[in-house]
C-alpha positions in Angstrom: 0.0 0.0 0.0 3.2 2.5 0.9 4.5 2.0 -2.8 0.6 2.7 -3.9 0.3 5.7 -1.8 3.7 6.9 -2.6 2.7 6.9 -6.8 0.1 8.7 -5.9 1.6 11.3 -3.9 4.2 11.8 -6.4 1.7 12.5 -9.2 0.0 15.6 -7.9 3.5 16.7 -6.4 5.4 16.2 -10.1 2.5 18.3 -11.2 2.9 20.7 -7.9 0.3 21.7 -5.8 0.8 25.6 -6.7 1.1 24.9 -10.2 -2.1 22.4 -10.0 -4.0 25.4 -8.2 -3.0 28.0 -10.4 -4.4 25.8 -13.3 -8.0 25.7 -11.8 -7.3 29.6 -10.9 -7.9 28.8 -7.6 -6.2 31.6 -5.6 -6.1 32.4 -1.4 -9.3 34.4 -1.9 -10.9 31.3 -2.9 -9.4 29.5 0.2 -11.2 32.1 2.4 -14.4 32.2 0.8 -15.1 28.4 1.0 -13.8 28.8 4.7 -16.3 31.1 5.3 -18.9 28.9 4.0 -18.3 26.0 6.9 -20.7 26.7 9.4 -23.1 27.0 6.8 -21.9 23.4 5.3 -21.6 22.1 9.0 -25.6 22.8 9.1 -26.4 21.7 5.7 -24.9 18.2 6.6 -27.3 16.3 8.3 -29.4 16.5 5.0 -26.6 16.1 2.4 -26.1 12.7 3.6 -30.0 11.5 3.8 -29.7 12.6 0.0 -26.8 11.5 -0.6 -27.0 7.8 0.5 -30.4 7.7 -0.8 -28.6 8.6 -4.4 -25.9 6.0 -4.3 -27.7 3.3 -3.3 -29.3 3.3 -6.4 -26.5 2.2 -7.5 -25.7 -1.7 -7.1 -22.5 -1.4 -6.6 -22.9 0.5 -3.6 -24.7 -1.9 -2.1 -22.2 -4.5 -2.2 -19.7 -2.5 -1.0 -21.8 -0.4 1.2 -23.4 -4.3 2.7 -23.1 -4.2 6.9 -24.0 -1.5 9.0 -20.6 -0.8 10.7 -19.4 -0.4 6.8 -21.9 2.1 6.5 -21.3 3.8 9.5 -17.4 4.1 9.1 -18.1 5.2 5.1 -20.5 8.0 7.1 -17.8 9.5 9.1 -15.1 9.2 5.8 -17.6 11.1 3.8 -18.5 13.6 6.4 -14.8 14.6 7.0 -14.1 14.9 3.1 -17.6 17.0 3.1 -16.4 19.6 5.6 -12.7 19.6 4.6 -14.0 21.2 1.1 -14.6 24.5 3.0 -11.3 23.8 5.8 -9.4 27.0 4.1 -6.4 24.4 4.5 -5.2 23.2 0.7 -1.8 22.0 1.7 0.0 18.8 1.2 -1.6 17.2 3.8 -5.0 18.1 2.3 -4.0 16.5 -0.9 -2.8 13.6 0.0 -5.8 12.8 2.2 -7.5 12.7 -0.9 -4.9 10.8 -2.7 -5.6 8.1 0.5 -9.4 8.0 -0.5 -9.0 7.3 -3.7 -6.5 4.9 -3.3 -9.0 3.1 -1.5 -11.9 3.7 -4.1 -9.2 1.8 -6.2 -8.7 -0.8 -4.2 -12.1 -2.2 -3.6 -13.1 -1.9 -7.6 -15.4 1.2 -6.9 -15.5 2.2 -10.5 -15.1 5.6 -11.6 -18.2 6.5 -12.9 -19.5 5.9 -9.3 -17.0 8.3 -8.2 -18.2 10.9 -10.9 -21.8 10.6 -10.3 -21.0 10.9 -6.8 -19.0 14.1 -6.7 -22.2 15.7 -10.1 -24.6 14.7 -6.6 -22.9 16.9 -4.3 -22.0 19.8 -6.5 -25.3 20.1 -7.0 -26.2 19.6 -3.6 -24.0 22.5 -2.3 -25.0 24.8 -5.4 -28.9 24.9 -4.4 -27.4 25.8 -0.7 -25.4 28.4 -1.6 -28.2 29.7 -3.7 -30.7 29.6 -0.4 -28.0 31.5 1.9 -27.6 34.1 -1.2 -23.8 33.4 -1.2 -23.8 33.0 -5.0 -20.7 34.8 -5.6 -19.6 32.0 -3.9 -19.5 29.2 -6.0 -17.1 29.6 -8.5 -15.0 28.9 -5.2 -17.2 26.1 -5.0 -16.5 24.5 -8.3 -12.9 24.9 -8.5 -12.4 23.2 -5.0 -14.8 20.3 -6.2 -12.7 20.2 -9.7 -9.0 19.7 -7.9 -11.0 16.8 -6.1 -12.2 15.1 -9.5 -8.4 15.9 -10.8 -7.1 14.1 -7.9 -9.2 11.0 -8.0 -9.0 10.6 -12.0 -5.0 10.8 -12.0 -5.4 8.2 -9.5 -7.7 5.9 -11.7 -5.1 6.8 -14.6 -2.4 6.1 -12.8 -3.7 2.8 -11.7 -4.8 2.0 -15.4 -0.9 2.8 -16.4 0.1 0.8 -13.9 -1.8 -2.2 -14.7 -1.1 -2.1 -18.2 3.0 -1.5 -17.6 2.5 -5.4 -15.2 0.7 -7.0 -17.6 3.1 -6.5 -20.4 5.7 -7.4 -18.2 3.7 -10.4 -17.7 3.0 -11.2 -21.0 6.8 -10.3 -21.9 7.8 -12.9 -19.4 5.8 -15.5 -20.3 6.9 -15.8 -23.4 10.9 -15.4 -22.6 9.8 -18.2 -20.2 7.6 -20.5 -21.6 5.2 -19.9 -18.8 2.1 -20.8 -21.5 0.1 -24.0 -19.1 -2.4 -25.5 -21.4 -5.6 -26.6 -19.4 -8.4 -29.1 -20.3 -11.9 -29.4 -19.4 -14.1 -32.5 -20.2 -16.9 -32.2 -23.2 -19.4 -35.2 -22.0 -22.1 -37.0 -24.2 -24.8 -36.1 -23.5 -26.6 -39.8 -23.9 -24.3 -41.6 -22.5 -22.4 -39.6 -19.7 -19.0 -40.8 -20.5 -16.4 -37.6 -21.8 -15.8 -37.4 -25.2 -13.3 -35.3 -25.8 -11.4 -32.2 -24.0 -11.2 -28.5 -24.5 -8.0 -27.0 -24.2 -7.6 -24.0 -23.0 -4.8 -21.5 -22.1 -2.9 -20.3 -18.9 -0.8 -18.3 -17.5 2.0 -19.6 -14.5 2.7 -16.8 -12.4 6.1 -17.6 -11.2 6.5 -14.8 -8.0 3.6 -16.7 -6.7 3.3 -20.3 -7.9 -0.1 -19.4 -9.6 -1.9 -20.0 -12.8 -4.0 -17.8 -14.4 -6.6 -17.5 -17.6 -5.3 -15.1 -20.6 -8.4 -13.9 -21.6 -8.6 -10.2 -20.2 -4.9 -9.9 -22.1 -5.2 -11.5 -25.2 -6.1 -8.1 -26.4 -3.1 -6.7 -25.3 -0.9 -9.3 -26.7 -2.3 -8.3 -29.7 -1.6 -5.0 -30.0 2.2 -5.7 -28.1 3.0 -8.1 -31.5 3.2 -11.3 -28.7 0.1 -13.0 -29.2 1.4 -15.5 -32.0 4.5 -16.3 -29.3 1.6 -17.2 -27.2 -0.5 -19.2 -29.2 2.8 -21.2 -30.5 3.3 -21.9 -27.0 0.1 -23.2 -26.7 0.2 -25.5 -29.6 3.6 -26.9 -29.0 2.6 -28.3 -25.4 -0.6 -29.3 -26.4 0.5 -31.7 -29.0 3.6 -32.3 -27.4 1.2 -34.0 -24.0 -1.7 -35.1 -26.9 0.9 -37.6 -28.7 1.3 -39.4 -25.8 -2.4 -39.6 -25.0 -5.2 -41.5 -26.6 -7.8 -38.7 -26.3 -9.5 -36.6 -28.8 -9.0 -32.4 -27.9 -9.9 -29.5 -29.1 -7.6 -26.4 -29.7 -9.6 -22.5 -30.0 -8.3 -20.5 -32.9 -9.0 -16.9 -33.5 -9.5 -15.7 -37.0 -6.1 -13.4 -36.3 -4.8 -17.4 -36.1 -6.1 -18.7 -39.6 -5.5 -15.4 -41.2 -1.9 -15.6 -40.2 0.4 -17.4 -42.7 3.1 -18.5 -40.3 0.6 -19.9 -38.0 -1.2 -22.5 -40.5 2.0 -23.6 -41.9 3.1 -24.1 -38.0 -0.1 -25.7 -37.7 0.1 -27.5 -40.7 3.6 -29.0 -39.9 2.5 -30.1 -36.1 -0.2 -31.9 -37.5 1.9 -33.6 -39.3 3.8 -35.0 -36.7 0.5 -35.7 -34.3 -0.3 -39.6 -34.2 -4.1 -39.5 -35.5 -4.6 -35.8 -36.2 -8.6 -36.6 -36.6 -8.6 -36.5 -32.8 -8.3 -32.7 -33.2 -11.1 -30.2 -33.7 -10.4 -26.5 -34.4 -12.7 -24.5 -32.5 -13.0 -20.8 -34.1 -13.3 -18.0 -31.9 -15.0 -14.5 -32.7 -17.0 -15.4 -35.4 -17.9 -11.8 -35.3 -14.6 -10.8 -36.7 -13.8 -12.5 -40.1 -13.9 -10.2 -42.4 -12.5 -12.3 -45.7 -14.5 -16.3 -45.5 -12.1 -17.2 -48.2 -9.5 -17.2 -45.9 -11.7 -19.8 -43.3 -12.7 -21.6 -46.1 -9.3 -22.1 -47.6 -7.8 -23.1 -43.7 -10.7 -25.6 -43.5 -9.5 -27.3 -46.7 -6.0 -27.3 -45.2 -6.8 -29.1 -42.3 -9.4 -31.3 -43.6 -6.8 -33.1 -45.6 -6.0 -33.8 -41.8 -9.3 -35.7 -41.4 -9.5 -32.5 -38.6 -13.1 -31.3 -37.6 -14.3 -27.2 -36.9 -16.7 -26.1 -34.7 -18.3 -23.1 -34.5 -17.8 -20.9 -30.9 -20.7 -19.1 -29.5 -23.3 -19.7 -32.1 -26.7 -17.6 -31.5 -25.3 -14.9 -30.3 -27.0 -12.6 -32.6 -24.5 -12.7 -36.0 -25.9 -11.0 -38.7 -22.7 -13.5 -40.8 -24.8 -16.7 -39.5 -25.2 -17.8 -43.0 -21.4 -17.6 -43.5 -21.2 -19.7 -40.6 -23.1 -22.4 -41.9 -21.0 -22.4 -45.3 -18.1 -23.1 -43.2 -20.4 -26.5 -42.9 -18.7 -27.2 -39.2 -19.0 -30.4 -37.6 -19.9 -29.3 -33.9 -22.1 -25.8 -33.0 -21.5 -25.0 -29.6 -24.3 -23.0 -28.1 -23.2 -19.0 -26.9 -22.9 -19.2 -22.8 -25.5 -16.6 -22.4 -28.3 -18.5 -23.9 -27.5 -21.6 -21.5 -26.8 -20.1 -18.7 -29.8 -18.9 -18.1 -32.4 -21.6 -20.0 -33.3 -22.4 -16.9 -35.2 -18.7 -16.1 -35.8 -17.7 -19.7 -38.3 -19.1 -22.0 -37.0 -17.2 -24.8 -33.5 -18.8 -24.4 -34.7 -22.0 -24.3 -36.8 -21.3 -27.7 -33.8 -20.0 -29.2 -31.9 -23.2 -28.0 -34.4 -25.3 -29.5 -33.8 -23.5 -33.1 -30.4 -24.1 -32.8 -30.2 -27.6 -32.3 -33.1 -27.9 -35.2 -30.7 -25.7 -37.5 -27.7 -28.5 -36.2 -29.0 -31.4 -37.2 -30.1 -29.8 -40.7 -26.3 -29.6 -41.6 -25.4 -32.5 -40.6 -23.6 -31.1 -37.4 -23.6 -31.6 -33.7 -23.9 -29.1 -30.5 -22.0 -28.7 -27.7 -24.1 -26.5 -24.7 -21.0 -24.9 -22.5 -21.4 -22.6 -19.3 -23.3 -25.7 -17.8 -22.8 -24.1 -14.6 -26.1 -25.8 -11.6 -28.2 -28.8 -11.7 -31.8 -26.8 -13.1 -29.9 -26.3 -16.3 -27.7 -29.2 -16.5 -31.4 -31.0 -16.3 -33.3 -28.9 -18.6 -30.5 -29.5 -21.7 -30.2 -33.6 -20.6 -33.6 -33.6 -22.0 -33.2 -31.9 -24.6 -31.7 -32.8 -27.9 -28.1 -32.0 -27.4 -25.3 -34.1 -28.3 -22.2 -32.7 -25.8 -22.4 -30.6 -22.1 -19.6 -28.8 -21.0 -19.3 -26.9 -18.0 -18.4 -26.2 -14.3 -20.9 -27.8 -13.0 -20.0 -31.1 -14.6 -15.9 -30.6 -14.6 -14.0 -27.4 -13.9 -10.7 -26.8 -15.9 -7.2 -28.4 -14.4 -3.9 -29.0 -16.0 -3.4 -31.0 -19.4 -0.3 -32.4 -17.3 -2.9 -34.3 -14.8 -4.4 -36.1 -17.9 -3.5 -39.8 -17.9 
């Protein structure tokens, strides 16, 4: 928290605190005016916070941070001394890095920053219809600057703590590829008739080595993207997976993105570990974000490619609304899997479970097979066993664990 606080601390004071009042114009005559306004704030309290909780708890975040009264109650007292600290007449060092402390903490617990925003446009307000009432209008430019520094303070905080993250995780992703950290992981794909698994999904992970844990990619992929390190990554991924998969009699999948088939390198590497994979017909390509092909040829031409292969394709998240679903169908896949939204909920919504139903009818008319994923409680693990589906996938039946536990 020290090395937080002190980032923090040093952002407003690179800036300066004279040079950051003298942007907002905010002079000593400003100081006294809001100072003046204290007893008068002191006495408006007791109401500002009735509003003001009433306001951010329609908020549902609030409520779950905001969920036991002796939360409440110390939130009360943090509020009320930020509150009456606007009109102190003291806009030191001290005062700045109280607020540095609060949002620090607004950080900490996920409190996002619209919250924040919404929060300070409520109180502004607030204090501009009492100032209006005590006919000290000529005071609230005073007002608004003071409230302004405060937003300045908590956004260079959220910034900050954006940079920040974004600086570790391309260290991260950096280091996993200097260190082969990729850890494929596996999650059982049952029939659906008969119980017994099928095949297995493989899916990529991230070993933390500074603390000995494993992690999914997902919320970085995007970055590893844009950082040119996503193919390292995927490599990686493929290399271990067929590596453990040629000693193994099982049958696997393997996602590819259409940044993956569009990439030349990548289907020749493909290609060429296929090649060397006992039965390569255990494998099924699994597309991912449908959404983004822009040029089919290039699908249709990878199909080809690996279908000499005797290799099967399914189709990721199908039903989520794709205006391309036609195209999809071209690709004539061998396995649909059903989008997670639609099942996760079947159990509550009788339009997902229609929609559902047209899937599987539009399945079997190409010849294909579905595969319902997010299979997450019993009430929908039993509403989809009597349904028509080949394969379930899902938490509640398996979670994910290593490809190296695989025997």
């Amino acid at each position: 928290m020290t090395d937080t606080l002190n980032r923090q601390h040093y952002s407003f004071q690179t800036i300066g605190i004279d040079q950051m009042k003298a942007h907002y114009l905010f002079t000593e005559e400003d100081a006294q005016k809001l100072h003046s306004l204290l007893a008068i704030a002191r006495e408006a309290l007791p109401e500002m916070q009735d509003a003001f909780y009433t306001f951010i708890f329609n908020f549902e975040h609030a409520k779950i941070f905001l969920n036991t009264n002796d939360v409440i109650k110390k939130h009360k007292k943090g509020i009320e001394q930020w509150y009456l600290n606007l009109f102190s007449g003291q806009y030191d060092t001290a005062y700045f890095e109280s607020l540095s402390t609060i949002s620090e903490t607004h950080v900490k617990v996920g409190l996002p920053a619209h919250y924040v925003n919404a929060a300070f446009s409520f109180v502004r307000q607030f204090l501009e219809n009492v100032l209006i009432d005590s006919g000290d209008i000529d005071k609230l430019p005073s007002l608004h600057k003071i409230i302004d520094i405060n937003l300045d303070i908590l956004s260079l905080t959220y910034k900050q703590e954006s940079q920040q993250k974004l600086i570790k995780n391309i260290a991260i992703l950096k280091e996993t590829v200097r260190h082969h950290n990729i850890v494929p992981y596996v999650q059982p794909i049952y029939s659906n008739s008969t119980g017994e698994i099928s095949h297995y999904e493989c899916l990529m992970r991230i070993a933390h080595e500074e603390n000995h844990t494993v992690c999914s990619i997902i919320h970085m992929l995007q970055l590893a993207k844009q950082i040119h390190l996503y193919y390292d990554l995927m490599k990686q991924m493929i290399e271990k997976t067929f590596d453990a998969f040629t000693h193994l009699p099982f049958s696997f999948t393997l996602n590819l993105s259409y940044e993956d088939i569009a990439n030349i390198d990548a289907r020749k590497f493909i290609k060429s570990r296929l090649a060397q994979l006992p039965n390569p017909s255990r494998v099924t390509f699994e597309i991912l974000e449908t959404d983004m092909i822009t040029d089919y040829d290039v699908v249709y031409d990878f199909i080809e490619e690996i279908k000499q292969f005797q290799c099967q394709i399914a189709i990721d998240d199908f039903g989520a609304g794709y205006s391309n679903m036609e195209n999809l169908l071209k690709l004539k896949p061998d396995y649909i899997k059903i989008d997670g939204s639609l099942i996760q909920n079947i159990d509550r919504s009788e339009k997902s479970l229609k929609l559902v139903k047209n899937i599987i009818n539009i399945t079997r008319d190409i010849n294909a097979q579905t595969i319902a994923e997010h299979v997450h409680s019993e009430a929908v693990y039993t509403i989809l066993h009597t349904l028509d589906i080949d394969y379930l996938q899902g938490f509640y039946l398996c979670e994910p664990f290593p490809l190296s536990e695989l025997t």
